[in-house]
Each structure stands twice: as structure tokens, then as C-alpha cells.
C-alpha positions in Angstrom: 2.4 -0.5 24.5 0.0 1.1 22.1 -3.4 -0.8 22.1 -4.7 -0.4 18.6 -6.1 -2.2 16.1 -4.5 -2.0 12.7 -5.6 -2.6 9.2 -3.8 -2.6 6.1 -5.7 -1.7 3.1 -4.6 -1.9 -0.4 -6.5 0.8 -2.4 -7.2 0.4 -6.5 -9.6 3.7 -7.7 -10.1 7.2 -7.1 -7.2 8.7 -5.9 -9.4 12.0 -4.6 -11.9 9.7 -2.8 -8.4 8.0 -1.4 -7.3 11.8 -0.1 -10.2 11.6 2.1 -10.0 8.4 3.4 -6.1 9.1 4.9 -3.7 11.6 5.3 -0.6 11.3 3.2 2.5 9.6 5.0 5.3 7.7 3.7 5.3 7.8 -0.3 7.4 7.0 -3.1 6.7 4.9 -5.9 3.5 3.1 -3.2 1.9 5.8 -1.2 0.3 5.6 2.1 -2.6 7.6 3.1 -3.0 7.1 7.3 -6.4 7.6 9.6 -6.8 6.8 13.2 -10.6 6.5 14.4 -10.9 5.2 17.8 -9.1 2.1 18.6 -8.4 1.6 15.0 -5.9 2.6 12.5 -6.2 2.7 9.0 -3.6 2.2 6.4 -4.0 2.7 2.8 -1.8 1.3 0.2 -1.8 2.7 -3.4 0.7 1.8 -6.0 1.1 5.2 -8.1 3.0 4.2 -11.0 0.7 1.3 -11.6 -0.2 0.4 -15.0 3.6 1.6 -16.1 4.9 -0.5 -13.5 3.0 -3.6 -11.9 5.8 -4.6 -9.2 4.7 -1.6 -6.9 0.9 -3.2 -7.2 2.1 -6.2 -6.4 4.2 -5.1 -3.6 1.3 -3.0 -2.1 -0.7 -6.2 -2.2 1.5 -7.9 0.0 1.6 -4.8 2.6 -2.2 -5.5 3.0 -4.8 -7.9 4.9 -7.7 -6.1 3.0 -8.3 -4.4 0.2 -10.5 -1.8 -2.0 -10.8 -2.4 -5.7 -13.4 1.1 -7.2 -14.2 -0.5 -10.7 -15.6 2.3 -13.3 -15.1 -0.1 -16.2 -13.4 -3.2 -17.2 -10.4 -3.0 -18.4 -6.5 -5.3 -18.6 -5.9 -3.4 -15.8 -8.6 -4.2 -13.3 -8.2 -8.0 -14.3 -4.4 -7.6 -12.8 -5.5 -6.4 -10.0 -8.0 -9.2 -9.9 -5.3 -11.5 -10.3 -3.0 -10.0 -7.8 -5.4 -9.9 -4.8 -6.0 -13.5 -5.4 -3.0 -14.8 -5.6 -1.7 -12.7 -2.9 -4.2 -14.3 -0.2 -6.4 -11.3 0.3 -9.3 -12.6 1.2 -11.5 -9.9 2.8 -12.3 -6.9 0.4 -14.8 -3.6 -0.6 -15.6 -3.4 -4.0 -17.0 0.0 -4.9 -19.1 -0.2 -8.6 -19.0 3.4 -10.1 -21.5 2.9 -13.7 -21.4 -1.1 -13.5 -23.9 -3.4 -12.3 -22.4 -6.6 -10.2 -23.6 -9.0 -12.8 -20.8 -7.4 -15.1 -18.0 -8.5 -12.5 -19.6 -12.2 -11.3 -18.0 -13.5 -14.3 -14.0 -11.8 -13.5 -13.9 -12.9 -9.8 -15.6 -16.6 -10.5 -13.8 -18.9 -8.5 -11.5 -16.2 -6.5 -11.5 -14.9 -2.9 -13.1 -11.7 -4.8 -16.5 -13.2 -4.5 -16.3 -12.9 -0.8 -16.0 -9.2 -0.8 -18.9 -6.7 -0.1 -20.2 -4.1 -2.2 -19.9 -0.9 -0.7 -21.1 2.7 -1.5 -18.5 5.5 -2.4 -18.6 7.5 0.7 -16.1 7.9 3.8 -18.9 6.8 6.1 -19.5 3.6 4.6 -16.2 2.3 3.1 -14.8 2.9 7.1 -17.9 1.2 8.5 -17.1 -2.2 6.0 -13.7 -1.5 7.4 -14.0 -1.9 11.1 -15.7 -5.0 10.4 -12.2 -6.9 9.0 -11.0 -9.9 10.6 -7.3 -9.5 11.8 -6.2 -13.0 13.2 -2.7 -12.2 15.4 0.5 -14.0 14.0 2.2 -15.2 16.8 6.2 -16.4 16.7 9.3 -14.7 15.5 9.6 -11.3 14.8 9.4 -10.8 11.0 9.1 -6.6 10.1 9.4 -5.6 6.2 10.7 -2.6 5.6 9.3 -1.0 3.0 10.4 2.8 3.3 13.2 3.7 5.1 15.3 7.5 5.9 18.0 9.8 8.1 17.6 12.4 10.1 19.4 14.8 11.4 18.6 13.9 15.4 17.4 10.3 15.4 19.6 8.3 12.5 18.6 5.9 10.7 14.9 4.9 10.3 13.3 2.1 8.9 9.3 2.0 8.3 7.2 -1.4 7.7 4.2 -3.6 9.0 5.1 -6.3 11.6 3.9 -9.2 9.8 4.8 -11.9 13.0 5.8 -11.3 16.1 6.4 -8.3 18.3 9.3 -6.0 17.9 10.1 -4.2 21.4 12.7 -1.4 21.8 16.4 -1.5 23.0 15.9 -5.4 20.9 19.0 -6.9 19.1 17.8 -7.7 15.9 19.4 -8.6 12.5 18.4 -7.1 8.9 18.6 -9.6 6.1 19.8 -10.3 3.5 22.8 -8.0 5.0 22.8 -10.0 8.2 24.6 -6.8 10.0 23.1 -6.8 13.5 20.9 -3.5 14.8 19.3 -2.2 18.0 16.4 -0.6 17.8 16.9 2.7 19.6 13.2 3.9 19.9 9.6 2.9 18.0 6.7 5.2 17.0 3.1 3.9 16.1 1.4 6.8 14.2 4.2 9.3 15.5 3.6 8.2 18.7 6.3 6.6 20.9 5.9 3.3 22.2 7.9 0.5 23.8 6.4 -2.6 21.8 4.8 -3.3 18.5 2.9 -6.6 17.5 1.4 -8.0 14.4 0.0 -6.1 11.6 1.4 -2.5 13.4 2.9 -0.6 11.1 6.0 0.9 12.5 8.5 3.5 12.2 12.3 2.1 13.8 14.9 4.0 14.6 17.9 1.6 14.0 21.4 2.1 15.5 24.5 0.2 13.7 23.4 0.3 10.0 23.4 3.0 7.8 19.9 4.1 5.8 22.4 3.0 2.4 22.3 -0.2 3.3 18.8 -0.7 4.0 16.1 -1.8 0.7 12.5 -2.4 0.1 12.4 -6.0 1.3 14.8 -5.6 4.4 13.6 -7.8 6.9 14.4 -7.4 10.5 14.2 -10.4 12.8 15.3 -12.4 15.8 15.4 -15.5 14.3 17.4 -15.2 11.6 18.2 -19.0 11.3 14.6 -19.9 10.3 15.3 -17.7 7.2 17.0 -19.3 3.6 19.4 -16.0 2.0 20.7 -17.3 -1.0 21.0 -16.1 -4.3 18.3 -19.0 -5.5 15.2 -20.2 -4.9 13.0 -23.4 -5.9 9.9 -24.1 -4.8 6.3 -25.7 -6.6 4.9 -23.2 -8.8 1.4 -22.7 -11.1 1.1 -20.8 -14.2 -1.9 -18.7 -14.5 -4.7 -20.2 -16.8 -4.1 -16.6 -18.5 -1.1 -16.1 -19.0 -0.3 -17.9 -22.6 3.5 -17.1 -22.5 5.4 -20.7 -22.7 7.7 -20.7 -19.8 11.4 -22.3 -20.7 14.7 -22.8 -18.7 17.1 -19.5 -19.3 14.2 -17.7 -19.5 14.2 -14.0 -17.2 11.2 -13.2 -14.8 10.8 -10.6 -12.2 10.1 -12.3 -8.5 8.1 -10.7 -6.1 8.8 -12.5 -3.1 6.9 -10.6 -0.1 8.3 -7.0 -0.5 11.7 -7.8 -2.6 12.0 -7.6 -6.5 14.8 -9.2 -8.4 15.3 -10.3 -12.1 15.4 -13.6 -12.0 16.8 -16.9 -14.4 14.7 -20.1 -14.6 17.6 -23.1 -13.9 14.9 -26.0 -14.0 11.2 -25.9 -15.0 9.0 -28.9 -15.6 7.1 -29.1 -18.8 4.0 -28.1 -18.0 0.2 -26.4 -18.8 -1.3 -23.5 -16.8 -3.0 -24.9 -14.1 -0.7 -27.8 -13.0 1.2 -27.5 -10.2 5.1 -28.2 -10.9 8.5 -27.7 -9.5 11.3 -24.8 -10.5 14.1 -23.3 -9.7 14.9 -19.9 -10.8 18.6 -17.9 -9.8 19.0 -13.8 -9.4 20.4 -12.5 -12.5 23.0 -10.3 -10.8 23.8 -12.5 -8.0 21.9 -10.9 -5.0 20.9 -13.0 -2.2 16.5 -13.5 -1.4 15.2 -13.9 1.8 12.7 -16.6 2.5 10.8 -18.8 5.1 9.9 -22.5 4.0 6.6 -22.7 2.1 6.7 -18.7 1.8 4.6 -17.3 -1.3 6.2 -15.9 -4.3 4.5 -14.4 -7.9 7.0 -14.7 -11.1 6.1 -11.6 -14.0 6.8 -10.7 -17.2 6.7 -6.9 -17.1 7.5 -6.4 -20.9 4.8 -8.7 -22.6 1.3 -7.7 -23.8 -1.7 -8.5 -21.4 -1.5 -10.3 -18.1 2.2 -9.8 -16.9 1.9 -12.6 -14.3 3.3 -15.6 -15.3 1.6 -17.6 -11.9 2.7 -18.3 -8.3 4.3 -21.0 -6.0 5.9 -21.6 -2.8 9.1 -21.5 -1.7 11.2 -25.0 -0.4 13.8 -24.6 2.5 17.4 -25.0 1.5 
């Protein structure tokens, strides 16, 4: 077993200053920029076809336990991202201010985990320092990987890359990929190309998978040994709270994108209570095309509109067992 301390980063800013933070890895629409300093290993998370496209922001939220937000001025953009990192839990933070003065943000992250984050200079040697100091608490239970990049080759197969986000995954397992539910072994695991025999929480992984084939395999896939503690079904209800800024009215037959960890679907509200922003309420929402979601009890989810004008997140909510 690798003994290393891993930390997810999601990265909003400079995308040179990002180049010399990490080395490139895995990329496609998210890219991931990689460093290993001692007994730590750094993972940085940038969405690249963010503003076009807000699902890969979102997405590379949820692949992260920290984050780094550079702000050079303020813009519909930054209050997204704003948005995002608070209703995705991330709670620990570096905010780099390139031409504006703190005072000028106090008022956009009132009231959100953002006030907790530190201010940071824009230099390798102190954005890393802040780094090292993040809190990684290890989730302990069932295995639950997301893959979030997967490909072939040539001598190994099929591989499948992704964080452990519970657990520990250990090689020559039987595991199960859902939605699919096709059962895979996993033949052999690297940690920053580097074989090892176990992985545990928050590791980011690269696993070779024998009895599925890399076709069948999307962002979202989540492997697992428990696969009863897990909901697939082509709908989902749960409570849910629209964002105090987002002024869209919110009506049954209505179609939103879900973000539900690492998976993106169009989605149908079924059942909505009336309600105002702020108010918690319950829904039920149904993929438009039929395909089945993956989801733990009480598991978060964010509902967008990605074709309206200003904030494109409706709210969030949690998900109810079935």
C-alpha cells in the first residue's frame, strides 16, 4: 500500500499559474494537473470549457475536498463558482486576489463556507504551503470510486480513473459498476503510475478492470462492493432549495440538468411544491430519456438551467431512498 496523503483541489484562475502547480494528466472536457511533494499528492481540478458549459464546473467541484478560486474582477462567472463551492460542501479554500481588495468580496461570500478560506499570494511556494495545511478526515465503510475518465490499451484493457470517495478498493476485488450492475475484477491499481495493492479514501486511482468493456463505462460510473446500499432507477425525489438567486419559477414538466455527484442527465420535474427560494420542499424529478441514476440515501444533488440568462443553478437538495 502506498502511504500518501491526497488532496483534491478544484482550481478557478490562471490557467499558466495552474501549469506550474501540476503536470498535466487525464484531460478532456475537466483537466487534471498532478504534483507529488513528499508524502503528499496534489490534484488539480479545472473545468476548461467553463463558462460555455457549467456541468464540467460543477462536476470538478464534486471531484474536490479544497479548492482555489484567483479572482481578477467580479464577474457572473465568479458568483457561479461562488455558488457551486458552497453548495457543493467545500469548505476549506485559497482565494488568490489579483487587482481586488478583500473588502470587494466580503459582500459575495457573506454567509457561505467561502469566508473560511485564506487569502493566499500567487506563487507556487505559498499556494502549496496553504495546501499541506488541509484537513482530510478518512471516510470509512463501503467502497464507493467515481470514475471520471476512463480508456484501453493495448496490453492492460480496460481502465477506469477516479478518487475513492469511501472505502478502500484492493486488487484482484470483485466489484460491481453501476448503473450497469455487470460485475468486474480489478486486475491491477496504480497511484501516480505507481503500482500498488490497496487504495483508500480520497486516492485517486487508475483501475485496470477485467469483464467490461471501456464502451460501457461513463463519467459517473461508480464501482462498489455494496451495491445494495445504492437506489438505480430512472427517478429521483428528495427535499430540495432553490437559490435565493435564481428568479426562474420552477413548475411540474419543467426540464433541468441534475448533477448528482459525477453523473449529468436531463431531467423532468413529476412533483414540486409551490414554493419561494429559500424554503426547503420536496420533488421528484424523472430522466428524460429513461436512464437509470445512482444514489445513496440523503446523497446531494444540484438541479441547472444551462440555457437561461445569469445564475444557471436552480438550487440543491438531497436525495430519499427508494
Amino acid at each position: 500500500m502506498i502511504s500518501m496523503r491526497s488532496i483534491n483541489v478544484f482550481f478557478y484562475g490562471d490557467q499558466d499559474f495552474l501549469k506550474k502547480l501540476g503536470k498535466l494528466g487525464s484531460h478532456s472536457d475537466i483537466a487534471l494537473y498532478n504534483r507529488k511533494q513528499d508524502q503528499n499528492v496534489f490534484t488539480f481540478i479545472t473545468p476548461l470549457t467553463y463558462p460555455e458549459k457549467i456541468q464540467p464546473m460543477i462536476q470538478a467541484a464534486s471531484m474536490a475536498n479544497t479548492a482555489i478560486i484567483e479572482i481578477t474582477e467580479l464577474t457572473p462567472e465568479l458568483g457561479e463558482v461562488i455558488v457551486t463551492l458552497s453548495l457543493q460542501g467545500i469548505e476549506q479554500g485559497i482565494i488568490i486576489l489579483e487587482n481586488i481588495i478583500p473588502e470587494q468580496i466580503k459582500p459575495l461570500i457573506k454567509d457561505t463556507p467561502l469566508e473560511k478560506y485564506i487569502y493566499a499570494k500567487k506563487s507556487y511556494a505559498s499556494v502549496i504551503e496553504e495546501l499541506k495545511k488541509t484537513q482530510i478526515e478518512e471516510k470509512k465503510g463501503s467502497l464507493r470510486l467515481s470514475l471520471d475518465h476512463f480508456f484501453l490499451t493495448k496490453t492492460i484493457g480496460t481502465v477506469g480513473v477516479g478518487r475513492v470517495e469511501r472505502g478502500e478498493i484492493k486488487k484482484h476485488q470483485k466489484l460491481k459498476t453501476l448503473p450497469l450492475g455487470k460485475e468486474v475484477v480489478v486486475k491491477s491499481l496504480q497511484v501516480q503510475d505507481i503500482n500498488t495493492e490497496t487504495a483508500t479514501s480520497d486516492t485517486r486511482v487508475g483501475v485496470a478492470l477485467k469483464g467490461i468493456d471501456v464502451d460501457e463505462l461513463k463519467r459517473g460510473t461508480i464501482l462498489t462492493d455494496k451495491p445494495d446500499d445504492y437506489t438505480v432507477s430512472n427517478t429521483l425525489k428528495g427535499s430540495f432549495t432553490q437559490h435565493r438567486y435564481f428568479k426562474q419559477k420552477l413548475e411540474e414538466g419543467q426540464r433541468l440538468q441534475i448533477a448528482l455527484g459525477l453523473q449529468t442527465e436531463t431531467v423532468i420535474i413529476k412533483k414540486i411544491e409551490t414554493n419561494k427560494p429559500g424554503e426547503n420542499i420536496r420533488i421528484e424529478v424523472e430522466t428524460e430519456n429513461g436512464k437509470k441514476l445512482v444514489y445513496e440515501e440523503n446523497e446531494r444533488f444540484l438541479l441547472t438551467r444551462p440555457e437561461v440568462k445569469g445564475l444557471r443553478i436552480a438550487g440543491n437538495g438531497r436525495t430519499e431512498a427508494q
